[in-house]
C-alpha positions as CSV (number, residue, x, y, z in Angstrom):
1,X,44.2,-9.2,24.4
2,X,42.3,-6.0,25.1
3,X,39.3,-6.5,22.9
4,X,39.4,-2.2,22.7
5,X,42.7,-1.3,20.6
6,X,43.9,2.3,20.5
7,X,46.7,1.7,17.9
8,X,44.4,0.3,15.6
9,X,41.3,1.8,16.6
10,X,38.7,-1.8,16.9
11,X,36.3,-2.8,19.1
12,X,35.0,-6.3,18.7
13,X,31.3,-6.8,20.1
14,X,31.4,-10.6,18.9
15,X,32.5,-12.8,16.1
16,X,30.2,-10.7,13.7
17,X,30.0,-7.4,14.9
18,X,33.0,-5.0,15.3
19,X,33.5,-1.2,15.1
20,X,36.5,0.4,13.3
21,X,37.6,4.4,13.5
22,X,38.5,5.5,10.1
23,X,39.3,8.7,8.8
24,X,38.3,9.9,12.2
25,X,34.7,8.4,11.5
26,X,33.2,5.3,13.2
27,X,32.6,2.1,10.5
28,X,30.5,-0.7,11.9
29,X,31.5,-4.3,10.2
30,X,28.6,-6.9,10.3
31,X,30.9,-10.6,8.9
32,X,33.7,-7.9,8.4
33,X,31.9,-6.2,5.9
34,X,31.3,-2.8,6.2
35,X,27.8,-1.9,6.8
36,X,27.6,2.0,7.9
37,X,28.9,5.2,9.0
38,X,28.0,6.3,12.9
39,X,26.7,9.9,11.6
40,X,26.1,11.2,15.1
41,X,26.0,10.3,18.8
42,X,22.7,11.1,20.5
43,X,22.9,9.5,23.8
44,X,25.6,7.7,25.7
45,X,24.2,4.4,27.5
46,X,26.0,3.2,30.9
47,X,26.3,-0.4,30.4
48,X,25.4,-0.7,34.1
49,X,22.8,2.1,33.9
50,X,20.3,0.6,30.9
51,X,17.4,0.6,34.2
52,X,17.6,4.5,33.8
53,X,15.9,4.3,31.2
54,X,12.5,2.1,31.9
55,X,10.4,5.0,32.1
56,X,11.3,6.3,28.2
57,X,10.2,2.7,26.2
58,X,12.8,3.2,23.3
59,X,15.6,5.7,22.3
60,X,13.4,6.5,19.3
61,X,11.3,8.4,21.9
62,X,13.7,9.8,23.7
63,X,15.1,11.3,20.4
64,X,12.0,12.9,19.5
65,X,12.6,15.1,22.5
66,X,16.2,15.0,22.9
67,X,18.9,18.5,23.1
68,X,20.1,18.1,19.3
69,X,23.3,19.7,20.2
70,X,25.4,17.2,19.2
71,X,24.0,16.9,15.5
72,X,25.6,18.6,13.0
73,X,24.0,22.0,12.3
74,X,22.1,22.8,9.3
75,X,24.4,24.1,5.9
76,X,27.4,23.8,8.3
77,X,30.1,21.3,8.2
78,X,31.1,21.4,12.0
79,X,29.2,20.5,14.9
80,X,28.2,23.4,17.1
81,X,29.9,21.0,20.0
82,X,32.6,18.7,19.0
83,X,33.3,15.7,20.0
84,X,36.9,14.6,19.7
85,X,37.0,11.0,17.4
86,X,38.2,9.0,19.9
87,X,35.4,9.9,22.7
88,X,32.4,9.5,19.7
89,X,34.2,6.0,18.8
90,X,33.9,4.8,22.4
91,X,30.5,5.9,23.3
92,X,29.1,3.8,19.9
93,X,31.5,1.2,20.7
94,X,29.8,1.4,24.5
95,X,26.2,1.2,22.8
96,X,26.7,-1.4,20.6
97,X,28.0,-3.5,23.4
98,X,24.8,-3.0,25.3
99,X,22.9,-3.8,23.0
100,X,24.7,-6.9,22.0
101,X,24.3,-8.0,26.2
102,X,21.2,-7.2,26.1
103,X,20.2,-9.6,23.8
104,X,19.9,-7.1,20.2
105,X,17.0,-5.1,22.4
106,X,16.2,-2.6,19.5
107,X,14.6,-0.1,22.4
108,X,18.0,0.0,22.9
109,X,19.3,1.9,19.5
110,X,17.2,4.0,17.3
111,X,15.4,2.4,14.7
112,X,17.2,3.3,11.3
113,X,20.4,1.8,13.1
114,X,19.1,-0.9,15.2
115,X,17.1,-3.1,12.1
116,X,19.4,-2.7,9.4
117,X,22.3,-3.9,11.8
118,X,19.6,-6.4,12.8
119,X,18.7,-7.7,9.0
120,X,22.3,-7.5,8.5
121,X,23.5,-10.1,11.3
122,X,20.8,-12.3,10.8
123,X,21.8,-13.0,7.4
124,X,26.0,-13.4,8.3
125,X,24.1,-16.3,10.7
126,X,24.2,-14.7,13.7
127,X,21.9,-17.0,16.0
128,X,20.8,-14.5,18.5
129,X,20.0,-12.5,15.9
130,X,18.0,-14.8,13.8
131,X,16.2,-15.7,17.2
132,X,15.1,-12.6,18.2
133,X,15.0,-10.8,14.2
134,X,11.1,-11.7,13.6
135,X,10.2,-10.8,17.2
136,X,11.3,-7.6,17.4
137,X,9.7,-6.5,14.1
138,X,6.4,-7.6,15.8
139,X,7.0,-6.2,18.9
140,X,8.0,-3.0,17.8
141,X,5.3,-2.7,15.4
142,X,2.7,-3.5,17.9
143,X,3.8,-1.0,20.5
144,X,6.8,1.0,19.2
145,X,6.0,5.5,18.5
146,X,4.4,6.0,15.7
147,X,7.8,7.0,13.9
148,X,9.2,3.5,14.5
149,X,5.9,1.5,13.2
150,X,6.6,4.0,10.1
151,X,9.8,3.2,9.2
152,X,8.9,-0.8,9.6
153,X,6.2,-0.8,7.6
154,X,7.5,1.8,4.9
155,X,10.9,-0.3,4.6
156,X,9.2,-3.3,4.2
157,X,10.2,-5.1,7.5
158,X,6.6,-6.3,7.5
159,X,7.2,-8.2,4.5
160,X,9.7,-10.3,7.0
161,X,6.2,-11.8,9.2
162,X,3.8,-14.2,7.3
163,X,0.2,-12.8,7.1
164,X,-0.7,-15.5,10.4
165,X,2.0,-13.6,12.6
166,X,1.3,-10.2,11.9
167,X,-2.6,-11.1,12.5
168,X,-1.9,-13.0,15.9
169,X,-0.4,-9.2,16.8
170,X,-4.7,-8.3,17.1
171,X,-5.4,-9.2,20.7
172,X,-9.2,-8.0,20.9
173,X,-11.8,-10.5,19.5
174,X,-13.8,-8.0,18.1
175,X,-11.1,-6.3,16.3
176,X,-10.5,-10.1,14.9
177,X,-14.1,-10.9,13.8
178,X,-14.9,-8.1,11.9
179,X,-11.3,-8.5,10.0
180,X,-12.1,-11.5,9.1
181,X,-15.7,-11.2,8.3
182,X,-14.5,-8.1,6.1
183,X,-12.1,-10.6,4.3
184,X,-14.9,-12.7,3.9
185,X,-17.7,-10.5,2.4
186,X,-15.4,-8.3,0.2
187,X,-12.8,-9.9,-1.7
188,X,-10.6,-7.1,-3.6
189,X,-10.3,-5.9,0.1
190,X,-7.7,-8.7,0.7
191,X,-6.7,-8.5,-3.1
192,X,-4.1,-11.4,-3.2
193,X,-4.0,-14.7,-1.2
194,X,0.1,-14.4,-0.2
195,X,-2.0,-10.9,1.3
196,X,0.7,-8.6,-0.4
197,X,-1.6,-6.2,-0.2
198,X,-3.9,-7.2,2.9
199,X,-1.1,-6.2,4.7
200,X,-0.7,-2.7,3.8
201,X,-4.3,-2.5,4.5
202,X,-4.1,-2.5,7.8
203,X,-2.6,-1.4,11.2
204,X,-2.0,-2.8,14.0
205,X,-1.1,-1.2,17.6
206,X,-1.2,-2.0,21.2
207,X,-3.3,-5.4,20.1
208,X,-5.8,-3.3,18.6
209,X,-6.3,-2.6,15.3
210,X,-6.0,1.0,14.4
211,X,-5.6,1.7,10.6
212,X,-8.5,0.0,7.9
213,X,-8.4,0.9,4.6
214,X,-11.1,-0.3,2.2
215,X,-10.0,1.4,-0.9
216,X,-11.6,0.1,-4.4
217,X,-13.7,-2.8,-2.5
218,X,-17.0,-1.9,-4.4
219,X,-18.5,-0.8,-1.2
220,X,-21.9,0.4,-1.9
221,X,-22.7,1.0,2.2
222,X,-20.4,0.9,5.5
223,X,-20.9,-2.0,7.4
224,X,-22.5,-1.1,10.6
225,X,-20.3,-3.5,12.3
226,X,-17.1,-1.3,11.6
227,X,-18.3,0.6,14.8
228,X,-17.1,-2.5,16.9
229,X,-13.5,-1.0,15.9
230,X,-13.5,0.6,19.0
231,X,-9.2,2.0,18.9
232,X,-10.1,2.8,14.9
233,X,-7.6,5.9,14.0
234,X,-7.2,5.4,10.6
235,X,-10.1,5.1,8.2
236,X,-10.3,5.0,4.2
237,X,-12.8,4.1,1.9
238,X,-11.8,5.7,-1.0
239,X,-13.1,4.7,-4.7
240,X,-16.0,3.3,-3.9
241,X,-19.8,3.3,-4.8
242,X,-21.1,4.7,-1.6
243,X,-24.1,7.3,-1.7
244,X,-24.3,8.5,1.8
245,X,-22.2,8.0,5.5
246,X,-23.9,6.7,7.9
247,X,-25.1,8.5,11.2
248,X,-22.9,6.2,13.0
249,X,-19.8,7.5,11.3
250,X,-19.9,10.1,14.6
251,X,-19.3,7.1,17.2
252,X,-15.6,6.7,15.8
253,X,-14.3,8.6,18.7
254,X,-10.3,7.6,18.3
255,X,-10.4,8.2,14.6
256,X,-7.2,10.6,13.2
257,X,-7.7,10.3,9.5
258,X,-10.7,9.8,7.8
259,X,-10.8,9.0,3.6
260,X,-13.6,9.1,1.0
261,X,-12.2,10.4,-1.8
262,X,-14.0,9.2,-5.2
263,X,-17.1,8.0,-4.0
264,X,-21.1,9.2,-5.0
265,X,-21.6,11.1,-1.8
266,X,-24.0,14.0,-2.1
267,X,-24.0,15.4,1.8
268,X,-22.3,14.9,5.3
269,X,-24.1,13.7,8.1
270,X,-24.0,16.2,10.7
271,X,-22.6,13.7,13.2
272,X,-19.1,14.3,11.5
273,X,-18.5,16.9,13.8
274,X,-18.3,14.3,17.0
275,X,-15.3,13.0,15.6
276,X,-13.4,15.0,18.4
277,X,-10.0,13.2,17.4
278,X,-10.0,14.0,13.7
279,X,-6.9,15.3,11.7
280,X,-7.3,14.9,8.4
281,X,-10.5,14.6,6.3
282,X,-10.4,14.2,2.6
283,X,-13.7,14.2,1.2
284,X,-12.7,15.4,-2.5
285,X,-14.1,14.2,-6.4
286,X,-17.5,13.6,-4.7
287,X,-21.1,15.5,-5.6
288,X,-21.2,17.5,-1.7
289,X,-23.4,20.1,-1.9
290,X,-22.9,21.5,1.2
291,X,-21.0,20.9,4.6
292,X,-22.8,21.2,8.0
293,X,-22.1,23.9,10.4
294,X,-21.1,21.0,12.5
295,X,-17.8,20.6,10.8
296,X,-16.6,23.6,13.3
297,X,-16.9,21.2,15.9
298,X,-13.7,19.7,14.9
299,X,-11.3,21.8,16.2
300,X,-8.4,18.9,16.4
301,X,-8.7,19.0,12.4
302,X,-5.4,20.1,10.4
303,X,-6.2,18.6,7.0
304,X,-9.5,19.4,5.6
305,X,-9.3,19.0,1.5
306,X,-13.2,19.3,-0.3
307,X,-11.7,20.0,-3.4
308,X,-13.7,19.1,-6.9
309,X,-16.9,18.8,-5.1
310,X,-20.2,20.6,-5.7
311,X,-19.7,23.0,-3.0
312,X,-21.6,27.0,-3.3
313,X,-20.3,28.3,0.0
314,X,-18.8,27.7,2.8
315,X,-19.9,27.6,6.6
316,X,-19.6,30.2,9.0
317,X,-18.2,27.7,12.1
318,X,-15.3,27.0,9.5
319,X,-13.8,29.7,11.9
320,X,-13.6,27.3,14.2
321,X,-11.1,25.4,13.2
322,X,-8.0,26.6,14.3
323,X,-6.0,24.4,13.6
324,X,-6.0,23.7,10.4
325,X,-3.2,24.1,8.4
326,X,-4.4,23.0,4.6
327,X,-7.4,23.8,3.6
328,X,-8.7,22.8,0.2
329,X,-11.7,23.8,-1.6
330,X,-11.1,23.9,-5.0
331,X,-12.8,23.1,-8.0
332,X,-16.2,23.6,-6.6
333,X,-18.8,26.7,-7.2
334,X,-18.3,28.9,-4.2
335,X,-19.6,32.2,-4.7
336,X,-18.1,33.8,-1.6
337,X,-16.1,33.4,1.6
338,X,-17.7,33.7,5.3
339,X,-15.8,36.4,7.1
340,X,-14.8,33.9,9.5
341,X,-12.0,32.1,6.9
342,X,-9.7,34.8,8.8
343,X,-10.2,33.1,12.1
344,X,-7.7,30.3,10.7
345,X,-4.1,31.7,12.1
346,X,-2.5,28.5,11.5
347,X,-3.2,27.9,7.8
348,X,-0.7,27.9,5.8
349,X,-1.9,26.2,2.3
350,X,-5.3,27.6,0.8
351,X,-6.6,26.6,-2.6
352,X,-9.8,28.3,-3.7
353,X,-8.6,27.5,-7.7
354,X,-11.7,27.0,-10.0
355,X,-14.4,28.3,-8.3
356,X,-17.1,31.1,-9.1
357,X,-15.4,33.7,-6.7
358,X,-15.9,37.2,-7.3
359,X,-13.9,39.3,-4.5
360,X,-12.2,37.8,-1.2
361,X,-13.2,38.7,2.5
362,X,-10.6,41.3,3.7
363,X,-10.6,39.0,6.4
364,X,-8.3,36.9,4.4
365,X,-5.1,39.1,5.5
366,X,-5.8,38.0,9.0
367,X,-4.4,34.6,8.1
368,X,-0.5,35.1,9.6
369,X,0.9,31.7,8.7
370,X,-0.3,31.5,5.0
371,X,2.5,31.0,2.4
372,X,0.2,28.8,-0.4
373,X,-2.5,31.4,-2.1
374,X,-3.7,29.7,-4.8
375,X,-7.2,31.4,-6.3
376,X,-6.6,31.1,-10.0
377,X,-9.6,30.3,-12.1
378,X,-12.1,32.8,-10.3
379,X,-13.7,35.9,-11.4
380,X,-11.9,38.0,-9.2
381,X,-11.7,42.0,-10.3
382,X,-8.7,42.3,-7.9
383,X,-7.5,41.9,-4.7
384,X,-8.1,42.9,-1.2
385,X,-5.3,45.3,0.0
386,X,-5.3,43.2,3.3
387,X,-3.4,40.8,1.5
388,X,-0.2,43.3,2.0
389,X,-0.7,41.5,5.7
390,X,0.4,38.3,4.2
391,X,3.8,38.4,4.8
392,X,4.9,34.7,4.8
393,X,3.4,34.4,1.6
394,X,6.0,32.4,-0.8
395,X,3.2,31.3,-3.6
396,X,0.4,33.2,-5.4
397,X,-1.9,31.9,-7.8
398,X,-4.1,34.5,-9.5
399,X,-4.0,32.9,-12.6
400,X,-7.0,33.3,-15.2
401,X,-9.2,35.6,-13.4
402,X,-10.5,39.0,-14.2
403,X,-8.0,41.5,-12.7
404,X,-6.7,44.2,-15.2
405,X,-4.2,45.8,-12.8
406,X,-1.3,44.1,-10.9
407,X,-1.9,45.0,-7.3
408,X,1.0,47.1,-6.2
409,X,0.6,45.9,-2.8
410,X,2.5,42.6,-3.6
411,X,5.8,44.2,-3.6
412,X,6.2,44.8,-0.3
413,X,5.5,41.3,1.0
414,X,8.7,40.2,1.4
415,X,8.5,36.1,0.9
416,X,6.7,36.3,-2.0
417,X,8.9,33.8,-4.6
418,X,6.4,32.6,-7.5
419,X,3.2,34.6,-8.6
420,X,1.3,32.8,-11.5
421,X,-1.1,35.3,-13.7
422,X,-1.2,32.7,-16.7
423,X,-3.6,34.1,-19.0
424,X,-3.5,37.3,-17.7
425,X,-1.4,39.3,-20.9
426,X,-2.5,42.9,-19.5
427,X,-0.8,42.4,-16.5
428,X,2.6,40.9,-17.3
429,X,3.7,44.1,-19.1
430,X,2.5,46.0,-15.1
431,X,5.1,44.3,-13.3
432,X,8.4,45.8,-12.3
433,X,11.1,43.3,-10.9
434,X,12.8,46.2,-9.2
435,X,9.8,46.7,-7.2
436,X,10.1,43.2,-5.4
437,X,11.6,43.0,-2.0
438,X,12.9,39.2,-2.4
439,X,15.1,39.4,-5.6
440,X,14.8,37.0,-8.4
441,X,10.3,36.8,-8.1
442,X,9.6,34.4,-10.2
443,X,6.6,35.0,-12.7
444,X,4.4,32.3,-14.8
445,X,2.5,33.7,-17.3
446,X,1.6,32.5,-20.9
């Protein structure tokens, strides 16, 4: 018998998998149970063509760069291009028969398909899929995009390897010794013997690892021999007891994301800014008096959040850092803004709440992408008229400040959606709705 029936609509992979067209929408059946709607087809894989697609390691990475034509579009209910029922049914019937031949290869599918329908088989006792279930959790981990080692570890596929297997995933020695000297000399850092925890404490790619997170481990100094972590990306050492960073904190050259959030420091070493790589640093609830001009060598940084810190002003070379996108300085002392703040075209949230501000740089209207003002808590008199520039502004804070007349200006930008003047009575009785370009403004106020 034809194992593809058009009266019926069926395609049987093997004695637990099988694909059934209902309603005009394609039901896969893991033990005849059904398991999940095929939402969409992205690619169509020749069974006799799967070589085509060496160079690209996994359809997860082509689909990051994939024509998304043949999604549904957004707030519609058709596709833009339709696929006829029958034709969609046959190219994931075609797929899943790949990937069954090619031994549950989860390259082969993308990743919120290919381990659920994975889980799913092992436990109907599907041998091939018990065999190769563990493995391809490790595998992918260890060398899969960065969205596929997100979704295993955030839907706890991790939990499926014991703490020895996902360690014998750390090829380099070095990378091994000071993991296990770490596990030696601070305790709370593994936390639980079953290493619950452990786990989600690290990271693990390409052999190397590549995320270390030493939150609450009553460090009082980094260990000089972190610097052996030589593919480090990923580094946190929040709530801690640590007084001052270490010169060396510069030689990290692969690090992404750097975390000391709730700790006693006081300054930065200038060497932060030879962390070429960096991302994201979060620095807040410390005692920082200052940052270095160095901090403008960073110009990779998109996250940059210094908030409840002891902070007067700001550097100059924070111009330089154009591309950052969030920038967080609140709840420090900062008496005034360099010029330079309106260098940052790509920022688009800026919170300057709690601070000892008096006016704002006209400079500020410069920043294009901004649609988070938040600079409540200030003792501003008003407002630059720059800020009429602002127009992807969707959120202003002027909350609690010293401003007696509500700046006219702000009608014409044409995002605005919330404004906050909370503690500001004189004001609220200034507005006129009318006035607004975007209908229904909201306003927060006491």
């Amino acid at each position: 018998m034809d194992k593809y029936k058009i009266a019926e609509r069926e395609f049987k992979v093997n004695e637990f998998l099988e694909l059934k067209l209902e309603n005009e929408k394609t039901v896969i059946y893991v033990a005849s149970k059904p398991i999940r709607n095929c939402k969409f087809l992205l690619i169509n894989i020749p069974i006799n063509n799967v070589s085509d697609f060496d160079e690209i390691q996994s359809i997860d990475q082509a689909a990051e760069n994939l024509d998304r034509s043949l999604e549904p579009l957004r707030g519609r209910k058709q596709f833009k291009y339709r696929i006829p029922p029958d034709v969609e049914f046959w190219g994931h019937c075609s797929n899943l028969q790949v990937w069954y031949e090619n031994g549950y290869n989860t390259k082969l599918l993308h990743v919120n398909l290919a381990f659920p329908l994975l889980k799913a088989l092992t436990k109907a006792g599907d041998d091939q899929a018990n065999k190769v279930f563990k493995e391809e959790i490790a595998n992918r981990y260890n060398s899969g995009v960065d969205s596929v080692r997100e979704y295993l570890l955030r839907r706890g596929y991790l939990d499926y390897l014991s703490l020895d297997e996902l360690l014998s995933l750390i090829e380099n020695e070095c990378d091994l010794e000071v993991l296990m000297r770490l596990r030696k000399e601070y305790p709370r850092f593994e936390r639980r013997e079953s290493g619950e925890v452990f786990r989600l404490n690290i990271g693990i790619k390409n052999g190397r690892l590549v995320k270390l997170d030493l939150a609450n481990s009553r460090l009082e100094i980094l260990p000089n021999y972190l610097l052996k972590l030589a593919s480090l990306e990923e580094l946190r050492i929040s709530y801690n007891e640590i007084k001052t960073l270490p010169n060396w904190i510069g030689g990290f050259s692969s690090l992404k994301v750097f975390d000391a959030t709730s700790n006693f420091l006081t300054t930065i070493p200038d060497e932060i800014g030879k962390l070429k790589n960096l991302q994201k640093l979060v620095i807040c609830s410390n005692q920082i008096e200052r940052l270095p001009e160095s901090i403008g060598n960073i110009k990779s940084l998109n996250v940059l959040d210094v908030h409840q810190n002891s902070l007067q002003s700001i550097p100059e070379s924070i111009g330089n850092l154009t591309n950052l996108e969030k920038l967080d300085l609140s709840e420090n002392s900062i008496i005034s803004l360099p010029d330079s703040i309106g260098k940052l075209k790509k920022l688009r949230d800026f919170n300057l709440s709690t601070n000892l501000l008096i006016l704002l740089p006209n400079s500020i209207g410069e920043l294009k992408s901004l649609q988070n003002l938040l600079v409540g808590e200030n003792r501003l008199h008003n407002l630059p008229s720059s800020l009429r520039r602002l127009q992807k502004l969707k959120i202003l804070s002027i909350s609690k400040n010293q401003i007696v007349r509500f700046p006219l200006f702000l009608y014409e930008l044409s995002e605005l959606d919330e404004i906050f003047i909370r503690g500001m009575a004189e004001i609220k009785s200034q507005i006129k709705m009318v006035l607004f370009k975007r209908d229904n403004v909201t306003i927060y106020s006491d």
